[in-house]
Structure formats: structure tokens, C-alpha cells
N, C-alpha and C positions, 0 to 999 in steps of 0.2 A: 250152441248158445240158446239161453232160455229166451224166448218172445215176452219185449215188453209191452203190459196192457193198458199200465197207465199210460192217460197222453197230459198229466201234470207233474211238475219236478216236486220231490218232497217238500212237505210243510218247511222244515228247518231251512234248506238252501232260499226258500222266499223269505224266510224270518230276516238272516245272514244279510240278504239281499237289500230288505227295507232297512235294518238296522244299520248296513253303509252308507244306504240315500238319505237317513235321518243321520247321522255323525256328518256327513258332507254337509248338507244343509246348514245344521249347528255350525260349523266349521269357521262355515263362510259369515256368521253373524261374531264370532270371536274379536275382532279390535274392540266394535264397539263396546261389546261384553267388559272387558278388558281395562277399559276407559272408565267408563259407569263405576265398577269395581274400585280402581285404584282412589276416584272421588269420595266413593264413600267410607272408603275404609281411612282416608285422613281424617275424617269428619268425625267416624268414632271412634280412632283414636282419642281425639281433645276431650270429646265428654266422659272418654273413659276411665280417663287419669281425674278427672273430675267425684264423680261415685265411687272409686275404687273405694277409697276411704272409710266412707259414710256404711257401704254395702259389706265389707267385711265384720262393721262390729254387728249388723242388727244377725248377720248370719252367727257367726258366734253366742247370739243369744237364742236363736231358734233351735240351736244344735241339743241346749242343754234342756228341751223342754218335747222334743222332738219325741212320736211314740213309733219304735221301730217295727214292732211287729205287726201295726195295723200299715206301717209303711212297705213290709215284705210281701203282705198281703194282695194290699194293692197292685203293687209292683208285678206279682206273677198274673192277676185277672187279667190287669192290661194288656201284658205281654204276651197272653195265649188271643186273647180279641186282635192284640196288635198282626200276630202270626196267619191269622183268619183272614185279615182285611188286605194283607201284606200277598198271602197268595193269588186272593182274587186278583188285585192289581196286576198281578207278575202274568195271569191268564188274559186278562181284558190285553193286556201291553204284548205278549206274544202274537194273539188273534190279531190283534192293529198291523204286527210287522210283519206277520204271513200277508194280508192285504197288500199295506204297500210294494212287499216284495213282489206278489203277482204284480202290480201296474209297472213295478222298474221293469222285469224282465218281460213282461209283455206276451201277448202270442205269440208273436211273431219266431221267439226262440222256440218256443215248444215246436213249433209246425217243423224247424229247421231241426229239431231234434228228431222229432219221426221220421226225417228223411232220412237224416243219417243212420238213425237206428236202423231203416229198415233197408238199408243200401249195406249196412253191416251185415244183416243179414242173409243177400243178396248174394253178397260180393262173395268169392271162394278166396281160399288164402292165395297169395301170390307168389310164382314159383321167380327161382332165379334163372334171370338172364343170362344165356350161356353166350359169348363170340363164336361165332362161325369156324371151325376149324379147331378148337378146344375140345379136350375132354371133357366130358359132365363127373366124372369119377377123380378121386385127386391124384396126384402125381405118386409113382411109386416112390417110398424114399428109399436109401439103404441104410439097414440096421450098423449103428456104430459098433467097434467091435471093444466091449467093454474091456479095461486094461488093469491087470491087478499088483499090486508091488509083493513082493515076495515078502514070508513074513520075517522079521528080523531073530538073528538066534545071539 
């Protein structure tokens, strides 16, 4: 066995780790989530049958004065800025859930982990138990005597 030198579990498994204890969390705020939600989504419901109307024709007149290629344009600057901002987040939010994951799993496992590692490495494999009066070699058997049918003429 090769000797292990780190005494920290990889980055991903504390990621794994904080991103359970942060779903648990969330979890646990869900009725009222839930509640708040169902409130306000009757709410715009009623204003929304209200505008539907009014907001379809002025859209119908922006459509026919609308300049697409400064709109493609845009649309791709954004989207390479938005890809930029979007990764950093995804790295600040990763470094976050390695954190929390060290404080869920603690020291306390790592120490428990070196022990075991190094009682792994300690330990010799373990032979079988033999009963007292047994062979350690297995039992002779005897070869069946293979049977063959004649061939048919």
C-alpha cells in the first residue's frame, strides 16, 4: 500500500459535504418557502390577466421597428461578460462549499482517518481460522467418471 501524506480529505468530498449541509438547511426553511410562494403567485395571477391585453399590442408594435442586428450584437457581448461573471461565481460558490465542508466534517474525522489509515497499514492481512483437528488443505474429492452416449448410426 502506498503511505498516505495528506492528513486532509480532498477539496470535492468537503465541496459534496457543505453542499448537503447547505440543501439540509434550505430544506428545513421549505413550508414556509412554500406558503410565501403560493401567496404570491395568486396575486399575479389577477394583475396578470389584467396587462395581458394592453402588453401584447404595444409588443406587437416594438417588434415591427425593432433593429436585430444591433440586438444580436448585443446579445453575444452580454453573453461572453455574462459567461465571465458566471464562472467567477461558480469559483467564489465552490471555495464557500470546501469551507463549510471542512467545518461539517471537522477534525475530528481526519484524526479518525489517520488512525485508520495507519492501523491499515500496520495491520497484516488476516489468515483463516482453521478448527482444531481440520485440515488446512481441502478435502480430496473424486474425479467423476465422465459418461458418454454412443453415437447414433
Amino acid at each position: 500500500m502506498t503511505e498516505q501524506t495528506k492528513t486532509r480529505f480532498p477539496a470535492p468530498l468537503y465541496a459534496a459535504a457543505g453542499a448537503g449541509d447547505l440543501a439540509w438547511q434550505e430544506l428545513r426553511k421549505l413550508p414556509a418557502v412554500v406558503s410565501e410562494l403560493s401567496d404570491r403567485a395568486a396575486a399575479s395571477l389577477k394583475t396578470a390577466n389584467d396587462t395581458a391585453t394592453t402588453t401584447a399590442g404595444s409588443l406587437r408594435e416594438k417588434a415591427g421597428t425593432t433593429d436585430f442586428d444591433r440586438l444580436r450584437s448585443t446579445a453575444t457581448t452580454s453573453a461572453v461578460a455574462f459567461a465571465q461573471v458566471a464562472q467567477e461565481r461558480a469559483v467564489s460558490v465552490y471555495t464557500s462549499l470546501v469551507a463549510r465542508g471542512e467545518r461539517v466534517v471537522g477534525t475530528g474525522v481526519v484524526d479518525a482517518a489517520d488512525v485508520v489509515n495507519a492501523d491499515m497499514l500496520t495491520t497484516e492481512e488476516p489468515t483463516a481460522a482453521i478448527a482444531p483437528g481440520v485440515s488446512p488443505t481441502p478435502a480430496t474429492v473424486k474425479p467423476r467418471k465422465r459418461v458418454t452416449k454412443p453415437a447414433a448410426e
